[in-house]
N, CA, C and O atoms as a Maestro MAE file, in Angstrom:
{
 s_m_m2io_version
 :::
 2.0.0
}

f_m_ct {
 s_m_title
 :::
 protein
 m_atom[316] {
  # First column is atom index #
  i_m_mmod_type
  r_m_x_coord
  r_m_y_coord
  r_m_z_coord
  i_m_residue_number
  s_m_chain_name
  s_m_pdb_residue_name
  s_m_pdb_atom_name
  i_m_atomic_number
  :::
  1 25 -4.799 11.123 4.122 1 A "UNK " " N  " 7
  2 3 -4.023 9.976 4.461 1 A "UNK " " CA " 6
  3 2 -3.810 9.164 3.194 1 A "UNK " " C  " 6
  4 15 -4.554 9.032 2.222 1 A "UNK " " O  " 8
  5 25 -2.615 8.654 3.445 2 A "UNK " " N  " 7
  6 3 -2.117 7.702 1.353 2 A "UNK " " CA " 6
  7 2 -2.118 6.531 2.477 2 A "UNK " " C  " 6
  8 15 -1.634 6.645 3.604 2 A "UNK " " O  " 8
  9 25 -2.856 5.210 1.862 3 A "UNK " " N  " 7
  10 3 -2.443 4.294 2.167 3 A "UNK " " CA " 6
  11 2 -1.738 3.601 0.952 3 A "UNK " " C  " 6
  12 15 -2.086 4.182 -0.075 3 A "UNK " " O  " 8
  13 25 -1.054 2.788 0.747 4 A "UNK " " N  " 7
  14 3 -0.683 1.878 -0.669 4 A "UNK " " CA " 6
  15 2 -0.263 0.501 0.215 4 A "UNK " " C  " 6
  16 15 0.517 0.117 1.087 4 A "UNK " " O  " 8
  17 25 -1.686 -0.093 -0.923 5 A "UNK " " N  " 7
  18 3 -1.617 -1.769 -0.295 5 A "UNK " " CA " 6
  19 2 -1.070 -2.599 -1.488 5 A "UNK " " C  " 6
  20 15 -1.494 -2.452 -2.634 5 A "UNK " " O  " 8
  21 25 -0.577 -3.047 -1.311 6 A "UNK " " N  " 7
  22 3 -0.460 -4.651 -2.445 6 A "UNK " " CA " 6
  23 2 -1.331 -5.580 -2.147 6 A "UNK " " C  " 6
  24 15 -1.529 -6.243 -1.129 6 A "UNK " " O  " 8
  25 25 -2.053 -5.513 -3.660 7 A "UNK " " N  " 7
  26 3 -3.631 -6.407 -4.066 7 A "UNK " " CA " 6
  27 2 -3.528 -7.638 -4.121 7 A "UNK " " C  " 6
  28 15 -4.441 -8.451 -4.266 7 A "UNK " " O  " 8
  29 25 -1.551 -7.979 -3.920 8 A "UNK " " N  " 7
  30 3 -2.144 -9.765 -3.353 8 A "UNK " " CA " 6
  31 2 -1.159 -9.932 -2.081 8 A "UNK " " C  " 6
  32 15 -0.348 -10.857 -2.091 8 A "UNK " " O  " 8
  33 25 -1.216 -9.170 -1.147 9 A "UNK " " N  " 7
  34 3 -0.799 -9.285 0.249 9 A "UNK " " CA " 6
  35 2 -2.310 -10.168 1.110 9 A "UNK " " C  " 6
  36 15 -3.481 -9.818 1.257 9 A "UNK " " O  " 8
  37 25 -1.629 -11.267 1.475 10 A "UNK " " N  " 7
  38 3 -2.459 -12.501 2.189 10 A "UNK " " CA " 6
  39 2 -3.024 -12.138 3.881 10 A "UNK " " C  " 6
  40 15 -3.890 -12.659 4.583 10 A "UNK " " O  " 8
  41 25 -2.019 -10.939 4.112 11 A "UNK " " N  " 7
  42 3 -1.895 -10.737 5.803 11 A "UNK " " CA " 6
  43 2 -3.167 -9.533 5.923 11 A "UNK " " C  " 6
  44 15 -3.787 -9.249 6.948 11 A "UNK " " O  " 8
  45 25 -3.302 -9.067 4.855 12 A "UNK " " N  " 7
  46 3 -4.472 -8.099 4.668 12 A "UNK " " CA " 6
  47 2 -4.931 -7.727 3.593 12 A "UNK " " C  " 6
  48 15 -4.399 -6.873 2.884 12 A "UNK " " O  " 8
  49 25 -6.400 -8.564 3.235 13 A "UNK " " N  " 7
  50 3 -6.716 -9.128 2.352 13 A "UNK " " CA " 6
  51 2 -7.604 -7.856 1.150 13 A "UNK " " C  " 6
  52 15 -6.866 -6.878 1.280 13 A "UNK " " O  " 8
  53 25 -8.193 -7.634 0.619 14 A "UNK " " N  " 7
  54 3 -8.565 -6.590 -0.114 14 A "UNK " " CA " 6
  55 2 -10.041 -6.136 0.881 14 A "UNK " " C  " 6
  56 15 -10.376 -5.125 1.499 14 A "UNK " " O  " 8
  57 25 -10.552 -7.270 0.669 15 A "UNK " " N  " 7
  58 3 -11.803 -6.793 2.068 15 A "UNK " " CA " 6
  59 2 -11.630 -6.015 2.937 15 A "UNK " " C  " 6
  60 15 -12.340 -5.076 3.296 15 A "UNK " " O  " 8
  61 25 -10.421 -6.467 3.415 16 A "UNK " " N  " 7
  62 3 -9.795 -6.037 5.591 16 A "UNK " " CA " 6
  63 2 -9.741 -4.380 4.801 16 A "UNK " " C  " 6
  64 15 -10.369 -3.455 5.316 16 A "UNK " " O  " 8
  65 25 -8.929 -4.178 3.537 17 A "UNK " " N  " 7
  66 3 -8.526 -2.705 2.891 17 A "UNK " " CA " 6
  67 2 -9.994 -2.141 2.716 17 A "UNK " " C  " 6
  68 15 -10.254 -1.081 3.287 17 A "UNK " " O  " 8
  69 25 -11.071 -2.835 1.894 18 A "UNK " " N  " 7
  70 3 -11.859 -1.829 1.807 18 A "UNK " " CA " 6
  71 2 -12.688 -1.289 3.177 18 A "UNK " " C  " 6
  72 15 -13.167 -0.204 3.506 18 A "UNK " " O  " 8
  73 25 -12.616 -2.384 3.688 19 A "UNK " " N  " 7
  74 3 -13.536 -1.722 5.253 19 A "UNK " " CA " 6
  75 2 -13.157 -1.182 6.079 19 A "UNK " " C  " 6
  76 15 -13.767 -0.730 7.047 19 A "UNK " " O  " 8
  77 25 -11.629 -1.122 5.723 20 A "UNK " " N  " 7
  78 3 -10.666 -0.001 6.059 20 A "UNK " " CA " 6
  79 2 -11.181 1.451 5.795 20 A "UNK " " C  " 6
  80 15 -11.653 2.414 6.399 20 A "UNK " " O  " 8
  81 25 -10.840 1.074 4.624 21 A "UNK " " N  " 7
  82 3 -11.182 2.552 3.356 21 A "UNK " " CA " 6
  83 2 -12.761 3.024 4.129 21 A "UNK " " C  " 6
  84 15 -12.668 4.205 4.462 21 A "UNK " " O  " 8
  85 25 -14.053 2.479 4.470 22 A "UNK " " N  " 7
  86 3 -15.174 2.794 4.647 22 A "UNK " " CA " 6
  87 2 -15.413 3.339 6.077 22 A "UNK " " C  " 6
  88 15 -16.364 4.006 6.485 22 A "UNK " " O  " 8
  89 25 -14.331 2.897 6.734 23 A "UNK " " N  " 7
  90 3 -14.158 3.313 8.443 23 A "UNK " " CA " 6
  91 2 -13.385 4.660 8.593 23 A "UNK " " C  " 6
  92 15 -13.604 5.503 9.463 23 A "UNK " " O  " 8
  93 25 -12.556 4.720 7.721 24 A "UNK " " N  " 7
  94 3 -11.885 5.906 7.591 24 A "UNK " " CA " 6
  95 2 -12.880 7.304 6.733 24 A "UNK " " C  " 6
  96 15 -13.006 8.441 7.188 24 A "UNK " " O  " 8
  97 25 -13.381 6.867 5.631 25 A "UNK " " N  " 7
  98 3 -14.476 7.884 4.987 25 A "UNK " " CA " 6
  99 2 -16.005 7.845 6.024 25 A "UNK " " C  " 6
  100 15 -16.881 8.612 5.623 25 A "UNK " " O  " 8
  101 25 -16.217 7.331 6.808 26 A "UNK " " N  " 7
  102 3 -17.245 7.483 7.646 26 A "UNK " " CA " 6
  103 2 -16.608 8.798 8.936 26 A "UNK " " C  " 6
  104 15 -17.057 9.804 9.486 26 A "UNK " " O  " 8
  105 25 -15.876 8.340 8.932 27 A "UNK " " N  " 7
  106 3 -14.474 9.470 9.983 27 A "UNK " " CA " 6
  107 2 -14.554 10.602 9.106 27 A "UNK " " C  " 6
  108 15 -14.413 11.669 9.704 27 A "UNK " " O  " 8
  109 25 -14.710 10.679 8.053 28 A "UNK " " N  " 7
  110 3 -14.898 12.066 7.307 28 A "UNK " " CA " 6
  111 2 -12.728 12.222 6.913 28 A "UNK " " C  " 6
  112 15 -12.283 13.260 6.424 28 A "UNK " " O  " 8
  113 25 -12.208 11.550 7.106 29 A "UNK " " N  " 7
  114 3 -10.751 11.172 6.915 29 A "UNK " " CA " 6
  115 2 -10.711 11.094 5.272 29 A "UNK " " C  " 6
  116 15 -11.226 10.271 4.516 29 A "UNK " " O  " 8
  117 25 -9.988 12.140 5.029 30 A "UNK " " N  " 7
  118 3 -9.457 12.720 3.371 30 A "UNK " " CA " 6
  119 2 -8.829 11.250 3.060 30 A "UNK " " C  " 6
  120 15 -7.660 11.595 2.890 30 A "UNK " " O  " 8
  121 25 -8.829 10.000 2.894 31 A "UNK " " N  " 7
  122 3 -8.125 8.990 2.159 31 A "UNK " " CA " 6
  123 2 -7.354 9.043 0.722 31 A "UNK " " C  " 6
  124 15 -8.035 9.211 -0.290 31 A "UNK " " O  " 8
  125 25 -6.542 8.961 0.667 32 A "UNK " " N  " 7
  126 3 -5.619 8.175 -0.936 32 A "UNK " " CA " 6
  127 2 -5.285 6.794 -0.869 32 A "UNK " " C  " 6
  128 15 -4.109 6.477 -0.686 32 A "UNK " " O  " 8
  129 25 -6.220 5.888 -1.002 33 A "UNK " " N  " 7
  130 3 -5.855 4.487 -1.238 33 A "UNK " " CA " 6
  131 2 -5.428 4.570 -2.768 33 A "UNK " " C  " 6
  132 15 -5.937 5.134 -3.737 33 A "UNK " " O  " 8
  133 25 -3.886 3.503 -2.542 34 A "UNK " " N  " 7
  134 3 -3.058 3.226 -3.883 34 A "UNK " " CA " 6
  135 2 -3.346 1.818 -3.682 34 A "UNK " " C  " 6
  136 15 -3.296 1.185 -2.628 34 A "UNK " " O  " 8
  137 25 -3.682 1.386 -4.950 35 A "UNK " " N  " 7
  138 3 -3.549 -0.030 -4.633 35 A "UNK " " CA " 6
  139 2 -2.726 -0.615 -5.640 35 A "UNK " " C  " 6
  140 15 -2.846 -0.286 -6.820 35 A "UNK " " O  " 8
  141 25 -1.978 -1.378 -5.287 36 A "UNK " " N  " 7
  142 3 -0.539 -2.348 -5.945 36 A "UNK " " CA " 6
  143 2 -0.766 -3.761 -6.917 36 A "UNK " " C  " 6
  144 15 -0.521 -4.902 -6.526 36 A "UNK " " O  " 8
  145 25 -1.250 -3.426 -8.160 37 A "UNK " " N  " 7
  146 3 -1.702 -4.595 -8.623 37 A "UNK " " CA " 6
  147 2 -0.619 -5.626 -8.514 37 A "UNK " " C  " 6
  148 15 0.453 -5.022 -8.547 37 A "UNK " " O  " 8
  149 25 -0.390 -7.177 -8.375 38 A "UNK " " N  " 7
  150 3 0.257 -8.177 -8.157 38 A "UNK " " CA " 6
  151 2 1.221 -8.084 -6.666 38 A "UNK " " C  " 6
  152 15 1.581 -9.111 -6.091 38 A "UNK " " O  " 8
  153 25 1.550 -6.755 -6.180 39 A "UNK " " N  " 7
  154 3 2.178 -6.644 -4.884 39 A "UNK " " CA " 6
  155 2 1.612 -7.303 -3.496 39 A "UNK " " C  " 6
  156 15 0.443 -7.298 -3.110 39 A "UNK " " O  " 8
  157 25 3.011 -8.001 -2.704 40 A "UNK " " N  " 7
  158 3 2.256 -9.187 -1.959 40 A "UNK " " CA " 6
  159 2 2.239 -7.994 -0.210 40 A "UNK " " C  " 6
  160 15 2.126 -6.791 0.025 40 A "UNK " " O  " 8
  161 25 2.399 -9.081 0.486 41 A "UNK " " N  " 7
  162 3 3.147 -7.913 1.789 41 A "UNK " " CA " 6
  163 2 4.275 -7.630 1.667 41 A "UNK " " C  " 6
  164 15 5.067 -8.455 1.211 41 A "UNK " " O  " 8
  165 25 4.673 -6.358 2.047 42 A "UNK " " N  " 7
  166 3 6.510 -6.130 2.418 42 A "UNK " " CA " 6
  167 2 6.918 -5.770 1.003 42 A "UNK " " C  " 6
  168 15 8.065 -6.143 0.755 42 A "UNK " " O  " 8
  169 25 6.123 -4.969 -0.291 43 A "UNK " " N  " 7
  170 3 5.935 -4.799 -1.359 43 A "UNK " " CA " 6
  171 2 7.451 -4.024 -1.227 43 A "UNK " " C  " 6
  172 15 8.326 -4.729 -1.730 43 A "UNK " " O  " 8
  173 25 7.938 -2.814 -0.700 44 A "UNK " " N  " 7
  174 3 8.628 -1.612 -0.684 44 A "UNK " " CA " 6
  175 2 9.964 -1.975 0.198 44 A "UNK " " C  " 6
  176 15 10.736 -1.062 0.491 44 A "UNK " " O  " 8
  177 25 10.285 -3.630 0.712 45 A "UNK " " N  " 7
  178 3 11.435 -4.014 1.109 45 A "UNK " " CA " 6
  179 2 12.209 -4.726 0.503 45 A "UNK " " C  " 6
  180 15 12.194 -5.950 0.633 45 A "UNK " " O  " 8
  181 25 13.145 -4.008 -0.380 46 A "UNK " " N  " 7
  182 3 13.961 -5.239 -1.090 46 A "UNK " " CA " 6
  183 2 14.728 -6.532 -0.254 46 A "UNK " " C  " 6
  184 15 15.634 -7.127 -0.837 46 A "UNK " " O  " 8
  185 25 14.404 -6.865 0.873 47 A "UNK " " N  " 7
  186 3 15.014 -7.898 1.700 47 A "UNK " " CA " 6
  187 2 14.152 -9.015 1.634 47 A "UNK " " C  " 6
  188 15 14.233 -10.231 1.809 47 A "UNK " " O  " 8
  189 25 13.029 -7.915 1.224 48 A "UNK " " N  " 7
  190 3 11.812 -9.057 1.803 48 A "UNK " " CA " 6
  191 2 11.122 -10.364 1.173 48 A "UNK " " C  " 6
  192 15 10.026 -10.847 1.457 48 A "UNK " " O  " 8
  193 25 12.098 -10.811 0.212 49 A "UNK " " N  " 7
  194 3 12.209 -12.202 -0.607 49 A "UNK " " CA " 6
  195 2 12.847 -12.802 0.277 49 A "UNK " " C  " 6
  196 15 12.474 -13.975 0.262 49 A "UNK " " O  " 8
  197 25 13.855 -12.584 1.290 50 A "UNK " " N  " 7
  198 3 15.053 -13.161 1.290 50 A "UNK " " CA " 6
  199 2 14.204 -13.794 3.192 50 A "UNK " " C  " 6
  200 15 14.654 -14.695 3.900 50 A "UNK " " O  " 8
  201 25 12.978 -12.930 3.473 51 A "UNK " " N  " 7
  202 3 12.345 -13.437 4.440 51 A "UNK " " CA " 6
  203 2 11.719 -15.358 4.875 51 A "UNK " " C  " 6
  204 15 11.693 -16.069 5.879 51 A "UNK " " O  " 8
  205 25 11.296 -15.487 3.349 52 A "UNK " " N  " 7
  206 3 10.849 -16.668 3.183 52 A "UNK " " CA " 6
  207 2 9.663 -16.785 3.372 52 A "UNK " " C  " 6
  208 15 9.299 -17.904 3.009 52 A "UNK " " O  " 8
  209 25 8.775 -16.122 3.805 53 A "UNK " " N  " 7
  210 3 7.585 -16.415 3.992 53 A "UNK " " CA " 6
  211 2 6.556 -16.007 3.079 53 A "UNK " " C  " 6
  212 15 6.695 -14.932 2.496 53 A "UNK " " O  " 8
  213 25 5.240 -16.929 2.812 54 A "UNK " " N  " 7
  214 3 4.978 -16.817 1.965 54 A "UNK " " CA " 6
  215 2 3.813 -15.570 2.091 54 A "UNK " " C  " 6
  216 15 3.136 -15.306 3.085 54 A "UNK " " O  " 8
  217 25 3.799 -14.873 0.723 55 A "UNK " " N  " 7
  218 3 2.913 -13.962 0.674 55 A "UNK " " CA " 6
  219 2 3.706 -12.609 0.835 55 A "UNK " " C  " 6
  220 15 3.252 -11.511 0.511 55 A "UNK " " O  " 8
  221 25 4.845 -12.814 1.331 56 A "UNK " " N  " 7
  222 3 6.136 -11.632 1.686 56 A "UNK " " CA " 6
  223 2 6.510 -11.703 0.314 56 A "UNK " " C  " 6
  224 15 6.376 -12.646 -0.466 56 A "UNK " " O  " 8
  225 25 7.141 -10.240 0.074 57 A "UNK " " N  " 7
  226 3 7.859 -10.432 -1.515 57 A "UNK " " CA " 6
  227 2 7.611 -9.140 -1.965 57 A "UNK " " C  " 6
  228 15 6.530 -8.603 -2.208 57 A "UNK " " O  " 8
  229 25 9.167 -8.544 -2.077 58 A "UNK " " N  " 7
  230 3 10.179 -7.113 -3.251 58 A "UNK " " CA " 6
  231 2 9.100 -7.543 -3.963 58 A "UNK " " C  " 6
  232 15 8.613 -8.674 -3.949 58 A "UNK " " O  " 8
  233 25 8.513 -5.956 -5.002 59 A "UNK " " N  " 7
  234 3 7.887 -5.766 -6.041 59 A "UNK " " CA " 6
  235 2 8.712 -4.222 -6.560 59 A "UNK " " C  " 6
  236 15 8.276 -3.234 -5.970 59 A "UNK " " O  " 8
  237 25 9.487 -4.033 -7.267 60 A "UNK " " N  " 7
  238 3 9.970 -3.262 -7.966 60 A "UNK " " CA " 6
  239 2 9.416 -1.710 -8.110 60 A "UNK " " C  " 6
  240 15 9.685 -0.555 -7.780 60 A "UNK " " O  " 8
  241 25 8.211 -2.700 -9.018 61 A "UNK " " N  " 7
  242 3 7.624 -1.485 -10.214 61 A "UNK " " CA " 6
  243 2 6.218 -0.810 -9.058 61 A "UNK " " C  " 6
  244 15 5.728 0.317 -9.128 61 A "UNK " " O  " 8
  245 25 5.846 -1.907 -8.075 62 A "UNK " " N  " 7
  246 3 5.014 -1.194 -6.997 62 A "UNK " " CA " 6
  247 2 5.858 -0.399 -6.132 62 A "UNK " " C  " 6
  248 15 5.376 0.717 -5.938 62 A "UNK " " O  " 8
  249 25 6.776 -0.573 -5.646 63 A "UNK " " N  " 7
  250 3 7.961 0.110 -4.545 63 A "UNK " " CA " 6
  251 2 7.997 1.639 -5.291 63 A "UNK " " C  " 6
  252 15 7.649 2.737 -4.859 63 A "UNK " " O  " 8
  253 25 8.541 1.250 -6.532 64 A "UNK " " N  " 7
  254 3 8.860 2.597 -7.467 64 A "UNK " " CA " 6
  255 2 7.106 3.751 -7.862 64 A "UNK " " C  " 6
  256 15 7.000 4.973 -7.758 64 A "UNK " " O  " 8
  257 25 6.322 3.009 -8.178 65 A "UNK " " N  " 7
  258 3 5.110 4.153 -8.062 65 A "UNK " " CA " 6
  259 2 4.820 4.249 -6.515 65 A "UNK " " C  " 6
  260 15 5.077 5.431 -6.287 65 A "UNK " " O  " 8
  261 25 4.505 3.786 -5.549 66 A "UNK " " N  " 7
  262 3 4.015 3.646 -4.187 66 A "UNK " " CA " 6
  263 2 5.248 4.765 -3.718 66 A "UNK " " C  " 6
  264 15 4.827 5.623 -2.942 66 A "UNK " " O  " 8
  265 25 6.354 4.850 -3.992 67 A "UNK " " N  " 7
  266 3 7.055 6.312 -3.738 67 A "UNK " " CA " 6
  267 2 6.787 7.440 -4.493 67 A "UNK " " C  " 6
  268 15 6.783 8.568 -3.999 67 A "UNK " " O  " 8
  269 25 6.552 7.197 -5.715 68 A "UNK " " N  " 7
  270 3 6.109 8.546 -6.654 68 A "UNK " " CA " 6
  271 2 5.010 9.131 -6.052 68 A "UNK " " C  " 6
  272 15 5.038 10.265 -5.574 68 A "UNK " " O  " 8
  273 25 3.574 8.055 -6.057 69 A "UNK " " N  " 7
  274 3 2.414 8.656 -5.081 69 A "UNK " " CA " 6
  275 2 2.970 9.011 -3.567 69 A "UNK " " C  " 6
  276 15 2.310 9.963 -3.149 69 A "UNK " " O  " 8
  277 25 3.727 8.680 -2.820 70 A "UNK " " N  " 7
  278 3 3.666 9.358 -1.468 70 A "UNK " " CA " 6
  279 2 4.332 10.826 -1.548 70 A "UNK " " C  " 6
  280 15 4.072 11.893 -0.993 70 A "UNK " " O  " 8
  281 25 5.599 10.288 -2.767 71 A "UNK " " N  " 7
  282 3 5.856 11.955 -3.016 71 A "UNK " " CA " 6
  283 2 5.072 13.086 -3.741 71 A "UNK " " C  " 6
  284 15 5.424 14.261 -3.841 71 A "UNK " " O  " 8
  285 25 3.857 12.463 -4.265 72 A "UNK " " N  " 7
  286 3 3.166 13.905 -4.637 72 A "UNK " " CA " 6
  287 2 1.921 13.998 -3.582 72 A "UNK " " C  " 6
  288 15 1.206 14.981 -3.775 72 A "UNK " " O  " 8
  289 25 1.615 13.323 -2.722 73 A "UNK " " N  " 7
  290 3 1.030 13.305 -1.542 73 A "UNK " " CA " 6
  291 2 1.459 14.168 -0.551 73 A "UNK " " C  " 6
  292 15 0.639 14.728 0.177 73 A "UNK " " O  " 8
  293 25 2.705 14.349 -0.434 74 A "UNK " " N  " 7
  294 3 3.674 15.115 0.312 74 A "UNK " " CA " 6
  295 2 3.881 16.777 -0.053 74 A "UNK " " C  " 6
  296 15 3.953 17.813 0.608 74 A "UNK " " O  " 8
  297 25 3.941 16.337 -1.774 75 A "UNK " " N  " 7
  298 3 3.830 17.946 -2.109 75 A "UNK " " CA " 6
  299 2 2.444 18.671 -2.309 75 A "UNK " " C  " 6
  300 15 2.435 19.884 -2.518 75 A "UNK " " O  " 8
  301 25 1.470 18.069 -2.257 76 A "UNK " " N  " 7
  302 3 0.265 18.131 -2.108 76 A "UNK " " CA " 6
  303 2 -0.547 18.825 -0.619 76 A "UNK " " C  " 6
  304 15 -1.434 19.673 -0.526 76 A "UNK " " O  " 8
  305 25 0.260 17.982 0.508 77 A "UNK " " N  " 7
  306 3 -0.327 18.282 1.691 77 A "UNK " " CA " 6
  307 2 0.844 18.877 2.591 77 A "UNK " " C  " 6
  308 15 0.582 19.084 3.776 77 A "UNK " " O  " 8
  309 25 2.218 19.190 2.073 78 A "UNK " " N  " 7
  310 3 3.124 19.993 3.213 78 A "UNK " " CA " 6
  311 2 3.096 20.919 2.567 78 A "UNK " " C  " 6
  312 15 3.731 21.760 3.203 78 A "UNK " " O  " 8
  313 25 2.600 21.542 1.249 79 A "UNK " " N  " 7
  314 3 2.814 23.111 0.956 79 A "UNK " " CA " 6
  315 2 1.427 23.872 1.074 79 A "UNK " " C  " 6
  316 15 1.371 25.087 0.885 79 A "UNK " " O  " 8
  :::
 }
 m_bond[315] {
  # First column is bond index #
  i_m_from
  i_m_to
  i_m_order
  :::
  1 1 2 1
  2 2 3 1
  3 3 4 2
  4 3 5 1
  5 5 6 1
  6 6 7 1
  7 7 8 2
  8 7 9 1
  9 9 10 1
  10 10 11 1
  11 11 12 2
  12 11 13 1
  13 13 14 1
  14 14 15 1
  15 15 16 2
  16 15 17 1
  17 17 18 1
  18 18 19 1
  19 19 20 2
  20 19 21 1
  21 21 22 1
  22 22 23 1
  23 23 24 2
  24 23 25 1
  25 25 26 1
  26 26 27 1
  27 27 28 2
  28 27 29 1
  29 29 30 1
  30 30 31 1
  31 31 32 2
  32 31 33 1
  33 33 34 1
  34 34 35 1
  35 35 36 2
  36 35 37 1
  37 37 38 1
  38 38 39 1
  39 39 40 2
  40 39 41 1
  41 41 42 1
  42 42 43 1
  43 43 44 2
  44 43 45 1
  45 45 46 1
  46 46 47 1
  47 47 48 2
  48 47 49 1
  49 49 50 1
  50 50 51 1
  51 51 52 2
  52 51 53 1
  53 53 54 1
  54 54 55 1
  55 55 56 2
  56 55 57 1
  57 57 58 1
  58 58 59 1
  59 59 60 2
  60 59 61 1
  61 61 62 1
  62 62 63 1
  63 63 64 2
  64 63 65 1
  65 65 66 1
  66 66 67 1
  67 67 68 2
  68 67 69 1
  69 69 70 1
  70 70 71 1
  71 71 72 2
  72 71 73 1
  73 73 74 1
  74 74 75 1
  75 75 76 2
  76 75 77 1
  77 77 78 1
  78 78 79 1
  79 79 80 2
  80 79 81 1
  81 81 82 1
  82 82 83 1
  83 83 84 2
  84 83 85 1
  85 85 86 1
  86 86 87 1
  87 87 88 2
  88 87 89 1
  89 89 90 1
  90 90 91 1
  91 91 92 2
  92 91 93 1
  93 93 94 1
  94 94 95 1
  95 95 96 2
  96 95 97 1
  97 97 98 1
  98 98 99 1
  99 99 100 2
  100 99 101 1
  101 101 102 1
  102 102 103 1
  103 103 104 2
  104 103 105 1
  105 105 106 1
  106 106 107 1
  107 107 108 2
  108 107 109 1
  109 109 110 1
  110 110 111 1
  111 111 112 2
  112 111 113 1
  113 113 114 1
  114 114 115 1
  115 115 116 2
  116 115 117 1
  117 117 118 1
  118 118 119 1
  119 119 120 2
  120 119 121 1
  121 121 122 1
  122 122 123 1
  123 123 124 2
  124 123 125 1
  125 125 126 1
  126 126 127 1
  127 127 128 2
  128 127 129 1
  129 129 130 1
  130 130 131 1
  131 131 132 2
  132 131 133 1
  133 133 134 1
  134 134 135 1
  135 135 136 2
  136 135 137 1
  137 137 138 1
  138 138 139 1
  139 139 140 2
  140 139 141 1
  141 141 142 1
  142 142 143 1
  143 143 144 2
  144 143 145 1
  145 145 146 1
  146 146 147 1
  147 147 148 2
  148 147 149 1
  149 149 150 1
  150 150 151 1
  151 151 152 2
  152 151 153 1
  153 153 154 1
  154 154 155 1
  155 155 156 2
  156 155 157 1
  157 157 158 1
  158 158 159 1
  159 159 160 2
  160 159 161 1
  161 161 162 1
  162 162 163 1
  163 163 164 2
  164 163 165 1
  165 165 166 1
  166 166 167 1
  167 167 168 2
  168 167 169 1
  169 169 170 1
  170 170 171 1
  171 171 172 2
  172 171 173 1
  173 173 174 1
  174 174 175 1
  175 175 176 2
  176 175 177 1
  177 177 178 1
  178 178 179 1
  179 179 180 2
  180 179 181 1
  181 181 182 1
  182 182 183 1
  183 183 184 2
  184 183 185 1
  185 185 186 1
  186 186 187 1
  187 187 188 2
  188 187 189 1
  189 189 190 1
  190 190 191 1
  191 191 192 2
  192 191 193 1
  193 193 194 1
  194 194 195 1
  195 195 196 2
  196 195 197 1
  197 197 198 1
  198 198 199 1
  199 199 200 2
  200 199 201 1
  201 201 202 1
  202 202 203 1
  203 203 204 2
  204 203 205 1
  205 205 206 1
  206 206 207 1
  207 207 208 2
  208 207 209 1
  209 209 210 1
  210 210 211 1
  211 211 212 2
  212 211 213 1
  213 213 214 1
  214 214 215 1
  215 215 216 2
  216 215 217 1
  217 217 218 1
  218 218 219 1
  219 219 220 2
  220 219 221 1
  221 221 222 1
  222 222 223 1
  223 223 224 2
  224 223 225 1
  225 225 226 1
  226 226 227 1
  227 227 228 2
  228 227 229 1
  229 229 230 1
  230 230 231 1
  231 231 232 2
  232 231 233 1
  233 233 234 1
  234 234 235 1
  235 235 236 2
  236 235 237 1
  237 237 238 1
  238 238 239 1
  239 239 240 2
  240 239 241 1
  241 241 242 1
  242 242 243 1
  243 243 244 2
  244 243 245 1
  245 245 246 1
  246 246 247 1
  247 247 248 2
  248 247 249 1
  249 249 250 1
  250 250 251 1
  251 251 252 2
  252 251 253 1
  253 253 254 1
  254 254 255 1
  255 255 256 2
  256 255 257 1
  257 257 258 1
  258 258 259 1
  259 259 260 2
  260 259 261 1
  261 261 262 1
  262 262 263 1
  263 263 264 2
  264 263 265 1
  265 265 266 1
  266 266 267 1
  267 267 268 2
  268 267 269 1
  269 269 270 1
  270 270 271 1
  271 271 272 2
  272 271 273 1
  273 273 274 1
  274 274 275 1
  275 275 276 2
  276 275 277 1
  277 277 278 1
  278 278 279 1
  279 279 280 2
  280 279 281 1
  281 281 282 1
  282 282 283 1
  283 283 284 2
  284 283 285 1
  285 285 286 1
  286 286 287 1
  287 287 288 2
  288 287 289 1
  289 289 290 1
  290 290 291 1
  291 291 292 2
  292 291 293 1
  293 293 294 1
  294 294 295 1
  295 295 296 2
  296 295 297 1
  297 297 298 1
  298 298 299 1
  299 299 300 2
  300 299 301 1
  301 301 302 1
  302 302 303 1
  303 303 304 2
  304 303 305 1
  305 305 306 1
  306 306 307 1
  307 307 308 2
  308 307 309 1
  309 309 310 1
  310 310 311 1
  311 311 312 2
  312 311 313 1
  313 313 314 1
  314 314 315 1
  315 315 316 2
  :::
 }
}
């Protein structure tokens, strides 16, 4: 499983992610946590400035790796 969080998303905080991460590896669950340095929530929606709310907010350069990792995640686990 790839998760990719943005490390300053307010709605789910790095904690809520790691005890995430520890619930899932107790599950014996293969994890890929990416984590998004400066990316808030809604990292991978370019609209999502235009939301207004705070902690929402387009990040570019996270959108652009957070697809590179799902695409070698993909070629990794569909072949």
């Amino acid at each position: 499983m790839l998760v990719c969080h943005g490390a300053a998303d307010p709605m789910v905080s790095m904690e809520t992610a790691q005890e995430f991460e520890a619930a899932l590896a107790a599950s014996k669950v293969d994890l890929q946590p990416y984590i998004c340095s400066g990316a808030k929530h809604g990292f991978t929606n370019p609209a999502a400035d235009r939301a207004g709310i705070g902690g929402v907010g387009y990040n570019r350069l996270a959108d652009e790796r957070s697809w590179a990792a799902m695409l070698r995640f993909f070629e990794e686990t569909l072949h």
